[in-house]
C-alpha positions as CSV (number, residue, x, y, z in Angstrom):
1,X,-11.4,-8.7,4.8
2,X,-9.1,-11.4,5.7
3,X,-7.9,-12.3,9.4
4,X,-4.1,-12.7,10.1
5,X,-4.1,-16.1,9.0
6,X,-5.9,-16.2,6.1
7,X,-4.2,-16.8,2.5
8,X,-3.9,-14.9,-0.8
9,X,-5.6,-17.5,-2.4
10,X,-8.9,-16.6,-0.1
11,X,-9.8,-14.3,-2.1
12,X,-7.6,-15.0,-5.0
13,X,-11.3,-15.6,-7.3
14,X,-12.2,-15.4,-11.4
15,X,-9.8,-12.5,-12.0
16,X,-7.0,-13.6,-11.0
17,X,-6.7,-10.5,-8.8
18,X,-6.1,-10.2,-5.0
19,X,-7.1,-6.7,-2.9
20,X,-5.0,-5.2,-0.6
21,X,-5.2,-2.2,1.4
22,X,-2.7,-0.6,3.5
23,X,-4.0,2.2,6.1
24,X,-3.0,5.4,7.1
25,X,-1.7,7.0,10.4
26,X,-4.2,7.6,13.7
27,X,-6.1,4.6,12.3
28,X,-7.5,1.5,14.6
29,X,-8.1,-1.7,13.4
30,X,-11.9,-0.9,12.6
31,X,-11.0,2.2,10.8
32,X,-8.3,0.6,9.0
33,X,-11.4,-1.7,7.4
34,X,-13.7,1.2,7.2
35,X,-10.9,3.3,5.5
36,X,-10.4,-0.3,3.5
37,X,-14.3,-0.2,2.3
38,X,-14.6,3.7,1.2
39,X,-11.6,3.2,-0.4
40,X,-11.4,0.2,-2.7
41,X,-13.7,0.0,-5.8
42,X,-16.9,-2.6,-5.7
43,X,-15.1,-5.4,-7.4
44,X,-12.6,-5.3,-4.3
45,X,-15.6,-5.2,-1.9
46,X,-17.5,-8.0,-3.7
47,X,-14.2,-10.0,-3.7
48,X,-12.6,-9.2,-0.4
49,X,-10.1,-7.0,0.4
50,X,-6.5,-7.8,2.5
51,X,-6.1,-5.0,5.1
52,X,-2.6,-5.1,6.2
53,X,-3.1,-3.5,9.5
54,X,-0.3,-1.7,10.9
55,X,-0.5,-1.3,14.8
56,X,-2.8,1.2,16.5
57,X,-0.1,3.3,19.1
58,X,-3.2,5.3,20.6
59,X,-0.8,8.7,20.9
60,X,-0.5,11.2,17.8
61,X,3.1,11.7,18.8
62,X,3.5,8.0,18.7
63,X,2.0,7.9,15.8
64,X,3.9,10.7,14.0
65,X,7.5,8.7,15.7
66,X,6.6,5.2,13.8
67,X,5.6,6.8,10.8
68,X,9.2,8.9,11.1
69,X,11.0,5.5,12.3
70,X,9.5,3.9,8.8
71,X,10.5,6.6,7.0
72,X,14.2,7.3,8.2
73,X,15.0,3.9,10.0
74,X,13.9,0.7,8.0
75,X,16.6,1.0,5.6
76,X,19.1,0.7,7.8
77,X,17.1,-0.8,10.8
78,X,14.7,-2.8,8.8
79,X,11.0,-3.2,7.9
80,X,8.3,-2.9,10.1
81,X,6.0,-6.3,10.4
82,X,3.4,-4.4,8.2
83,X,5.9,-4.3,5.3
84,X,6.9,-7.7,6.2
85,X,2.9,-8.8,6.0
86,X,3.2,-7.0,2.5
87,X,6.1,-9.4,1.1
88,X,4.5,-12.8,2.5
89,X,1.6,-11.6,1.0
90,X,2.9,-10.7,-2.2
91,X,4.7,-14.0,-2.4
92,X,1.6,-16.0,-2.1
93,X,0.1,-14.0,-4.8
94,X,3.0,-14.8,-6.9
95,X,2.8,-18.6,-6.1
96,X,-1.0,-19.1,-7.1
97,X,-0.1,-17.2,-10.3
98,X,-2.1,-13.8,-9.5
99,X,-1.1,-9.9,-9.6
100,X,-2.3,-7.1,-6.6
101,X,-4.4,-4.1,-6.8
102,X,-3.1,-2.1,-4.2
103,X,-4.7,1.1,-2.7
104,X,-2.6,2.6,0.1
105,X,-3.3,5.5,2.3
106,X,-1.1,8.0,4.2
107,X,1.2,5.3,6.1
108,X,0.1,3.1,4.3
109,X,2.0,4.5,1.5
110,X,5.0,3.9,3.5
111,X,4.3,0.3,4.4
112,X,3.8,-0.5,1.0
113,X,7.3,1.5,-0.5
114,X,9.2,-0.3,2.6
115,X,8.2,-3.8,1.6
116,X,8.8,-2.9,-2.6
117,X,12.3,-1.2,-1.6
118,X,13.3,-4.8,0.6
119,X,12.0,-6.8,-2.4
120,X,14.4,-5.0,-4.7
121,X,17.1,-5.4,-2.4
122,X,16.4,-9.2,-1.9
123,X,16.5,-9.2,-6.1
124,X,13.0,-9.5,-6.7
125,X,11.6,-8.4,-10.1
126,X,8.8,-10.0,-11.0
127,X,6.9,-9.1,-7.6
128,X,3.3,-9.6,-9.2
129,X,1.9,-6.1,-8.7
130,X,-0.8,-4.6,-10.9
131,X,-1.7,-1.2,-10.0
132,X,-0.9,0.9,-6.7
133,X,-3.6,4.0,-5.9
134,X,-2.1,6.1,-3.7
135,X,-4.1,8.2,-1.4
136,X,-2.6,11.2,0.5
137,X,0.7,9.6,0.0
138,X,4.0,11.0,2.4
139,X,5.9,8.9,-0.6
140,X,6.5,10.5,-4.1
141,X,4.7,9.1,-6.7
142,X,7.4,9.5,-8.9
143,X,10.0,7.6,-6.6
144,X,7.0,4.6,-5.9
145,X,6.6,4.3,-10.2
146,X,10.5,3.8,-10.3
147,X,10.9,1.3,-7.5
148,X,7.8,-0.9,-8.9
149,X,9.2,-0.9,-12.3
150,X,12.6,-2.5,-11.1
151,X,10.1,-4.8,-8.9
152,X,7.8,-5.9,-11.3
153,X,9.9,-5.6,-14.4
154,X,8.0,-2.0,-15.4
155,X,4.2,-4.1,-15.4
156,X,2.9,-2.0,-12.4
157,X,1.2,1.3,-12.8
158,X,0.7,3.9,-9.8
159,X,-2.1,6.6,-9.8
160,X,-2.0,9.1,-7.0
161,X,-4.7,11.6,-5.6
162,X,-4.2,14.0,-3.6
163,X,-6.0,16.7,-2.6
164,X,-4.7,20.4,-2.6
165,X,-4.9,21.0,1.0
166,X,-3.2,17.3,1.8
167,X,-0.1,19.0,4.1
168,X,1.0,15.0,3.7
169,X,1.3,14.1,0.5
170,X,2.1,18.1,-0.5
171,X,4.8,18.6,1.8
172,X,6.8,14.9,2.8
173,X,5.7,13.3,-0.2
174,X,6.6,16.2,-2.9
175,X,3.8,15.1,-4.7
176,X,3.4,18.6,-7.1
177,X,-0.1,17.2,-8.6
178,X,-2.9,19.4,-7.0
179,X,-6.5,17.9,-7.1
180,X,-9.6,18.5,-5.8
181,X,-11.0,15.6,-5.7
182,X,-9.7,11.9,-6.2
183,X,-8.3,10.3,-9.8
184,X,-10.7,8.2,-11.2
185,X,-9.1,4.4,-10.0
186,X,-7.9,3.9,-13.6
187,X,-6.8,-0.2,-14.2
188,X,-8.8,-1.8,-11.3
């Protein structure tokens, strides 16, 4: 993993590829990084991954409120500093001439379709994004494919896994695909 004030180009290495990872709700900072580890592919782990860490409120009603605030609030209130730490990221990737592999997790999801949503809105379209896995995503799969085509000029691809008893992804994320266990990370 990278500390705050590392660069993209870090871990920016022979594949022109740079690992990021946003976490999911009722994570801390070391979970966030062993969520970041089961959940990215060897190649990530061998590499290094970027864990954008969004902020630990240590209350599940807290929790539940800034996940709702992302959700409801950041279009007209703006993005948190996790979707923020997304963009800057993102633009050094762009700069050093890479492309992301993204997994995002519950929250995470959120994070990640916050910062794509203010890219669009800024005019962005050639945000260098590969492929987004999305894990127990509270965002539609569907609405995330459509907002990184008109970021990335339709180059990104986003995979999605869900399981069928993920109340998350199921219910707030309206994501209709019902599996038992994980897609294979297809494009990694």
């Amino acid at each position: 993993t990278l500390s705050s004030s590392s660069a993209a180009s870090d871990v920016y290495k022979r594949q022109g590829q740079v690992y990021v990872f946003n976490h999911g709700i009722m994570n801390t900072e070391r979970e966030a990084l062993d969520n970041a580890v089961r959940q990215s592919d060897p190649n990530a782990l061998e590499q290094g991954v970027y864990v954008v860490i969004n902020p630990h409120t240590g209350s599940a009603l807290a929790e539940v409120m800034y996940a709702a605030w992302d959700t409801v609030g950041a279009p007209t209130f703006g993005i948190s500093n996790a979707s923020e730490a997304n963009i800057d990221l993102r633009d050094q990737v762009q700069a050093i001439g890479g492309t992301i592999v993204e997994v995002d997790h519950s929250r995470g999801n959120i994070t990640s379709y916050n910062a794509t949503q203010a890219q669009i809105n800024m005019g962005q379209t050639n945000v260098p994004i590969n492929t987004v896995q999305m894990n127990g995503s509270p965002v539609n799969a569907g609405a995330a494919q459509l907002a990184l085509n008109a970021a990335t000029g339709s180059i990104a691809s986003v995979f999605q896994s869900t399981h069928k008893n993920d109340f998350v992804s199921t219910f707030f994320g309206l994501s209709l695909i019902h599996i038992s266990e994980p897609t294979r990370r297809r494009g990694i």
